[in-house]
RODO-2510 file (C-alpha; in nm, 4 decimals, decimal comma):
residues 295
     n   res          X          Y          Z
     1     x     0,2264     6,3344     7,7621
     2     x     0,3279     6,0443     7,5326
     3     x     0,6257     5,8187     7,5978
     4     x     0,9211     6,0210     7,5576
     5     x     1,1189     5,7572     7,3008
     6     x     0,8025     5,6575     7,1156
     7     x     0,8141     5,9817     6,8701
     8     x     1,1817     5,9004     6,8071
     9     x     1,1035     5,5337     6,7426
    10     x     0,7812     5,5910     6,5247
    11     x     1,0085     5,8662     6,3210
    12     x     1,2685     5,6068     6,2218
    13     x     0,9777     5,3656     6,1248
    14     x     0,7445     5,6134     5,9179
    15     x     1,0683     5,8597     5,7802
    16     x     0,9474     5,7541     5,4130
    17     x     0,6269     5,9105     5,4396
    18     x     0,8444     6,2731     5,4414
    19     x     0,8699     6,1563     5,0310
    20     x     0,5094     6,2281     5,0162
    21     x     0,3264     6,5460     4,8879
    22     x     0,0291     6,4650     5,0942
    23     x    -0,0501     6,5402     5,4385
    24     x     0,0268     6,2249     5,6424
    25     x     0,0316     6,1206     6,0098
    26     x    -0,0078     5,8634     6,2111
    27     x    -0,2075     5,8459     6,5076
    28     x    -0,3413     5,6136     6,7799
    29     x    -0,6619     5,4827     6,8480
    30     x    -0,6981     5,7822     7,1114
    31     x    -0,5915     6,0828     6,8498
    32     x    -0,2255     6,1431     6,9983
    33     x     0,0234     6,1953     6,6819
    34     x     0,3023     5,9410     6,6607
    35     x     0,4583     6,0411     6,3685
    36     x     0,3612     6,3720     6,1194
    37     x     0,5242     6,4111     5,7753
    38     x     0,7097     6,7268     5,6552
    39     x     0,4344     6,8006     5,4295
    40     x     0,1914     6,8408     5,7441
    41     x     0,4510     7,0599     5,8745
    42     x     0,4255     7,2681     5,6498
    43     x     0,0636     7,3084     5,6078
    44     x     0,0305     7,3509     5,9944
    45     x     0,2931     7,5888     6,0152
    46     x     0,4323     7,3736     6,3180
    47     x     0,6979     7,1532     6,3885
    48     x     0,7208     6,8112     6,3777
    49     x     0,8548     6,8379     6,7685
    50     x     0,4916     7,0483     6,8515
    51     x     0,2954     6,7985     6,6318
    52     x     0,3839     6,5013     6,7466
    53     x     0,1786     6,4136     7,0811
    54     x    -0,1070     6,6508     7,0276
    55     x    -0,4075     6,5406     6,9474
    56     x    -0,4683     6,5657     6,5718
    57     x    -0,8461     6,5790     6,6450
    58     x    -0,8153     6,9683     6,8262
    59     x    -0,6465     7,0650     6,4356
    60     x    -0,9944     7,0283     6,3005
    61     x    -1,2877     7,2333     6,2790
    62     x    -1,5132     6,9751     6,3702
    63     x    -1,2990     6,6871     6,5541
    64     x    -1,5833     6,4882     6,6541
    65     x    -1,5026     6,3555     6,2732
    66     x    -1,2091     6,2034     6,3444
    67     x    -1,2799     6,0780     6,6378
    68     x    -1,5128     5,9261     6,5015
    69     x    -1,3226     5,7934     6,2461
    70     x    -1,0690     5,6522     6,4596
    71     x    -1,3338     5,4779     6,7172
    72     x    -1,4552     5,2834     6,4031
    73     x    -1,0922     5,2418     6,2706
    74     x    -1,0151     5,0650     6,6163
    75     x    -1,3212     4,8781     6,6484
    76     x    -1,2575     4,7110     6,2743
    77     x    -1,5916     4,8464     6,1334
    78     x    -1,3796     4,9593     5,8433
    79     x    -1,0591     4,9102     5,6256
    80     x    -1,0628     5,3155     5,5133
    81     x    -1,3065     5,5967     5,5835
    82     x    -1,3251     5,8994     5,3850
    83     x    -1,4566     6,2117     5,4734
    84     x    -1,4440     6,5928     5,3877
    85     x    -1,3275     6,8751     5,6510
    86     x    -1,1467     7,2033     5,7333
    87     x    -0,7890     7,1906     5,8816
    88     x    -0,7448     7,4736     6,0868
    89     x    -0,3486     7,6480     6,0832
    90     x    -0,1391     7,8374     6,2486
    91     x    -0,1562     8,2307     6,1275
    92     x    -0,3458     8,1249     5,8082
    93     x    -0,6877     8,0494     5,6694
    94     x    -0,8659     7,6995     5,7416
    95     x    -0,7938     7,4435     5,4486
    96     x    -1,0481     7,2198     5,2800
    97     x    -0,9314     6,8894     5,3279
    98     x    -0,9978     6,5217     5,2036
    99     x    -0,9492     6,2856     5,4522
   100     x    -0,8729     5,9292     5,4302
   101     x    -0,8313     5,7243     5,7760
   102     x    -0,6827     5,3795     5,7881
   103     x    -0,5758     5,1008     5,9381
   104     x    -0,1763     4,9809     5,9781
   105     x    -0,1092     4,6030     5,9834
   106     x     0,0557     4,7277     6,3322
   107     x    -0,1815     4,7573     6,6255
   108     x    -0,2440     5,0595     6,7702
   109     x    -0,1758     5,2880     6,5008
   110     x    -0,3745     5,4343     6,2321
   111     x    -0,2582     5,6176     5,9179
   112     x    -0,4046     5,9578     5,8188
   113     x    -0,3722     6,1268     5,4914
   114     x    -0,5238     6,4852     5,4075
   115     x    -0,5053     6,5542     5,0462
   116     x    -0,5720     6,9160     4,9587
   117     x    -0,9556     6,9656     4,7856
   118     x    -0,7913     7,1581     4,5007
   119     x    -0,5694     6,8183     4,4688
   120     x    -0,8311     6,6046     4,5236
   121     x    -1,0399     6,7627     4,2975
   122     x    -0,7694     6,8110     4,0319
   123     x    -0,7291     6,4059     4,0466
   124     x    -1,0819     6,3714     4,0148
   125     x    -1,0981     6,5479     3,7003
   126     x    -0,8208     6,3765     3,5593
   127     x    -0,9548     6,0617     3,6172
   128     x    -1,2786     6,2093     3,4259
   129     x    -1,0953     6,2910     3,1953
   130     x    -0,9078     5,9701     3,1113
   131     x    -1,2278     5,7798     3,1090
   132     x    -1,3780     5,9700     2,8659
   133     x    -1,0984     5,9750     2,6294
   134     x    -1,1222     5,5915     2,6795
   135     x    -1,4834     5,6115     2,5946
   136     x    -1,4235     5,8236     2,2963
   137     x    -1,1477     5,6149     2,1680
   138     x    -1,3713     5,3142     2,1925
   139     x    -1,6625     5,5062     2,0535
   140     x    -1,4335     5,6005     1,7517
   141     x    -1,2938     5,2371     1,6805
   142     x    -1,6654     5,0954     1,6942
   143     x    -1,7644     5,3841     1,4410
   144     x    -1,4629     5,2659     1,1945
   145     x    -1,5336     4,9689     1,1883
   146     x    -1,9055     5,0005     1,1324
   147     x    -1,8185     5,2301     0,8401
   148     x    -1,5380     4,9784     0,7326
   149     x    -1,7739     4,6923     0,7077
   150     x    -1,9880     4,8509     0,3646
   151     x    -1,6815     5,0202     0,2322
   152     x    -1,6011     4,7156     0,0323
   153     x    -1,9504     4,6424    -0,1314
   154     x    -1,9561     5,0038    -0,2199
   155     x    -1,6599     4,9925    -0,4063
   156     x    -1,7727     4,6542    -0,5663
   157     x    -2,0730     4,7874    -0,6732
   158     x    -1,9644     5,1102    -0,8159
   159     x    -1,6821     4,8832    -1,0350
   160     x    -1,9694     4,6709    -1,1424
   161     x    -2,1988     4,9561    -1,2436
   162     x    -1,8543     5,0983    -1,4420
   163     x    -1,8642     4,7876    -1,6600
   164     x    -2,2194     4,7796    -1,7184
   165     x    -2,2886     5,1631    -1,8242
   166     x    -2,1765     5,2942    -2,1607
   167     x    -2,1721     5,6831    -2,0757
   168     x    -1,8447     5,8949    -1,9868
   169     x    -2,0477     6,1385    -1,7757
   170     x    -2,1970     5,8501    -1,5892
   171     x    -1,8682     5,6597    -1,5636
   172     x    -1,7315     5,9979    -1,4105
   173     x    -1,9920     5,9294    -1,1304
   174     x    -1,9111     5,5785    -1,0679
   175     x    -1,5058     5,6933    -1,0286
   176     x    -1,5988     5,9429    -0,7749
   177     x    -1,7959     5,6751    -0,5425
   178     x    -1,4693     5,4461    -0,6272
   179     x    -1,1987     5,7143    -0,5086
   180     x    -1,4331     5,8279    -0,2134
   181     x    -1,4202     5,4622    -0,0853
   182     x    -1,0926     5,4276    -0,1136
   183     x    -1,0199     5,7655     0,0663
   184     x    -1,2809     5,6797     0,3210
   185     x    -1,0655     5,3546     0,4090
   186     x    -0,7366     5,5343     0,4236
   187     x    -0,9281     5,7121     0,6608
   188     x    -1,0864     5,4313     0,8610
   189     x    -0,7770     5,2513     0,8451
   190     x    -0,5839     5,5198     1,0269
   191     x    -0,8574     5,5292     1,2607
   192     x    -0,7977     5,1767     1,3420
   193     x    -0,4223     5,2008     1,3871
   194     x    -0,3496     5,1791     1,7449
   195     x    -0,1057     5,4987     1,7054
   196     x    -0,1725     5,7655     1,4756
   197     x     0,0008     5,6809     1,1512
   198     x     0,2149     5,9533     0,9972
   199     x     0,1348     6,1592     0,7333
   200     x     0,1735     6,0281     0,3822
   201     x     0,3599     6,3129     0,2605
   202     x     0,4157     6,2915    -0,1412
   203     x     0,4749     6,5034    -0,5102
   204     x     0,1195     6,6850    -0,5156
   205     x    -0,0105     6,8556    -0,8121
   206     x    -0,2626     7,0903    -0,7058
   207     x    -0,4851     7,0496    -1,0516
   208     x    -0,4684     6,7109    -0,9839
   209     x    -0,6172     6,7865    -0,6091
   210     x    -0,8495     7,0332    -0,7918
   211     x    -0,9993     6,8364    -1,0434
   212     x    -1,0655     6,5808    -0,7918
   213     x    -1,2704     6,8248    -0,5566
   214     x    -1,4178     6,9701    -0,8696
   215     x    -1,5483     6,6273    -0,9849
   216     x    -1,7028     6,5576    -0,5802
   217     x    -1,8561     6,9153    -0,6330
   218     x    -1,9999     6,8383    -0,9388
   219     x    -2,1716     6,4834    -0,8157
   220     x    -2,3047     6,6266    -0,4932
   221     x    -2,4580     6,9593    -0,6914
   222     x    -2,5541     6,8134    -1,0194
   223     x    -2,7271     7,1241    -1,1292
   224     x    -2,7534     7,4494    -1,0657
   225     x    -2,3924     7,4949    -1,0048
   226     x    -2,0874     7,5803    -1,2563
   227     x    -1,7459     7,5147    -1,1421
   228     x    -1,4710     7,6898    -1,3864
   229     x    -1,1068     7,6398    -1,3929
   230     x    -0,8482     7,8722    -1,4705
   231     x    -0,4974     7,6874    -1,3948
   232     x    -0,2128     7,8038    -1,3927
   233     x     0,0431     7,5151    -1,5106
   234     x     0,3048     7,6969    -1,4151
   235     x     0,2728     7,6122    -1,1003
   236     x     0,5611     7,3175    -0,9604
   237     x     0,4618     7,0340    -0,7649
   238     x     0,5055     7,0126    -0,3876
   239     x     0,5641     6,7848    -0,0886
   240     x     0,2871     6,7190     0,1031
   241     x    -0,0210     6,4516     0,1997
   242     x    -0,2519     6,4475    -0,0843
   243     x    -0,5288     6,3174     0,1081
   244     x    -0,5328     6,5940     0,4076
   245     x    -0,4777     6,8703     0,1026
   246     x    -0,8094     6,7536    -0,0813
   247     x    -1,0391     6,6572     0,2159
   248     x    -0,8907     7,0549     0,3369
   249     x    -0,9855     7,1871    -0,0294
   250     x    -1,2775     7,0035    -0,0414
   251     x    -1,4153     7,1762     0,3110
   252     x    -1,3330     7,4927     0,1297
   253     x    -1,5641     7,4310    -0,1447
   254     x    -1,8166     7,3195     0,0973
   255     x    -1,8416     7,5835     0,2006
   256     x    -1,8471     7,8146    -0,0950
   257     x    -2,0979     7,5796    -0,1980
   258     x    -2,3233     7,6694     0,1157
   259     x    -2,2841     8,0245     0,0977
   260     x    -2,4087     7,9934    -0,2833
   261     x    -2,7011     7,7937    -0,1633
   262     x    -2,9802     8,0162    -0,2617
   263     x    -2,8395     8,0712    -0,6217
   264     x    -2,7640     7,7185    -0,6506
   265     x    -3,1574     7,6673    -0,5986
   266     x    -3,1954     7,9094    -0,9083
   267     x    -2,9781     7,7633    -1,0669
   268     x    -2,6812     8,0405    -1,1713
   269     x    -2,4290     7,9631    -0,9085
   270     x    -2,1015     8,0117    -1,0464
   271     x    -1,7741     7,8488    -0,8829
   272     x    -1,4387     7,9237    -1,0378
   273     x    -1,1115     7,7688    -0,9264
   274     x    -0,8575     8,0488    -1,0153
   275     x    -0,5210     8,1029    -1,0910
   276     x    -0,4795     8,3543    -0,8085
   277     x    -0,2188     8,3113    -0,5021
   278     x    -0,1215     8,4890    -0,2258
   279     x     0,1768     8,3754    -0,1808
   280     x     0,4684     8,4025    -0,4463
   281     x     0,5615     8,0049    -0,3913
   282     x     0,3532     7,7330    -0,2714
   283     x     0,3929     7,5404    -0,0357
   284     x     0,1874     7,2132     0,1567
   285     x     0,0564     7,5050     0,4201
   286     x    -0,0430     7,7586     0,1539
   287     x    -0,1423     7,5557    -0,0741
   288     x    -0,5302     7,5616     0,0499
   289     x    -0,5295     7,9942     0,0427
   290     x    -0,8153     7,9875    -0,2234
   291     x    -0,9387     8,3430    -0,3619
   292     x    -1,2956     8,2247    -0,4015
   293     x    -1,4684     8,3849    -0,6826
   294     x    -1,8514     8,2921    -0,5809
   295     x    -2,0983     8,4167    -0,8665
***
């Protein structure tokens, strides 16, 4: 039987630990509780008068473990040992445990904390998971800025190859490369900001965002493909980001564009922008709900 005043005293020194969520208790070198938390209370189903003074060892499956554990602990062959087990309870099942043993900067005691293996494993994946969005955020910035660094000598040589050609259709060409680089650094550059930027929202005309997807349609599929327009110019501007509604537009016609692949190879694909809505008004989230007429 322990000392009869040294639960009472070791209560009053450890009565923070009952804060914790985690099972904690300290022990002595020999396995005799000094001091258990409400939290091991509760997972024991026992009070903290029953608790304290037993040996923690006998609550284990296997309490060689521990013993083990705090042999080492008391020898100073380690700082903290970890180690999994079962924690056996009164009226209940067993409960996985993860156990962490160590040392106090007092003598004679030892501190041991059982964290739950659905906890345990919960934190584990967190900590995954933060690391890999780390990773991936890092992964991302790299990526900008290696698609940063040519942006600019694209752009420079499309304007230079504008001066030198005399053709309209070809100078159409050289305008798309000059817009796509510029879009392409709006993009870059928001992938650089270190929070996300918000969205550039705007007066759209959605011919304007259609003739701009119809040109980018027009220089990837060169021939084989017709792309027809039938505005209507009744339709009002809107608020909205200009940018998001053509690269959304321009996914669209994508994939139109892919579905129409084998009569694009023959050469009698037919894509026509219509005058069609669903909606009565538009609006920056309807504004992309196309009636594709593929032909």
């Amino acid at each position: 039987m322990p000392a009869p005043d040294r639960p009472t005293a070791a209560q009053g020194r450890f009565h923070a630990l009952d804060l914790l969520a985690t099972l904690v208790a300290v022990v002595a070198h020999n396995g005799n509780v000094l001091f258990a938390n409400a939290a091991l209370e509760d997972a024991l189903g026992s009070s903290r008068r029953v608790i304290e003074g037993s040996s923690l060892p006998a609550c284990f499956t296997e309490p060689h473990l521990l013993r083990n554990a705090l042999e080492g602990a008391g020898s100073n062959e380690f700082a903290a040992l970890r180690y999994d087990a079962w924690l056996l309870r009164h009226n209940a099942e067993p409960m996985p445990v993860h156990v962490v043993v160590a040392q106090t900067d007092q003598p004679g005691e030892i501190v041991v904390e059982l964290l739950p293996q659905e906890q345990q494993a919960r934190q584990d994946r967190e900590e995954r998971l933060m690391d890999q969005a780390q990773a991936n955020k890092e992964l991302i910035r790299n990526l900008a800025h290696e698609i940063k660094n040519p942006l600019g000598g694209i752009r420079g040589a499309a304007q230079l190859l504008e001066m030198e050609i005399q053709g309209r259709d070809l100078k159409e060409y050289t305008r798309v490369i000059i817009h796509e680089a510029d879009r392409l650094q709006t993009l870059v550059d928001r992938l650089l900001a270190p929070h996300r930027r918000p969205h550039l929202v705007g007066d759209v005309n959605i011919h304007e965002v259609c003739e701009r997807v119809r040109s980018l349609v027009l220089a990837e599929f060169p021939r084989g493909l017709k792309v027809e327009r039938e505005y209507d110019i009744s339709i009002p501007e809107f608020r909205g980001d200009r940018e998001q509604l053509i690269q959304a537009v321009l996914n669209i016609a994508h994939n139109a564009c892919q579905a129409l692949a084998d009569r694009i190879a023959a050469g009698d694909a037919e894509l026509v922008f219509p005058r069609a809505w669903r909606g009565r008004s538009l609006s920056a989230s309807s504004a992309t709900d196309w009636h594709w007429n593929c032909m």
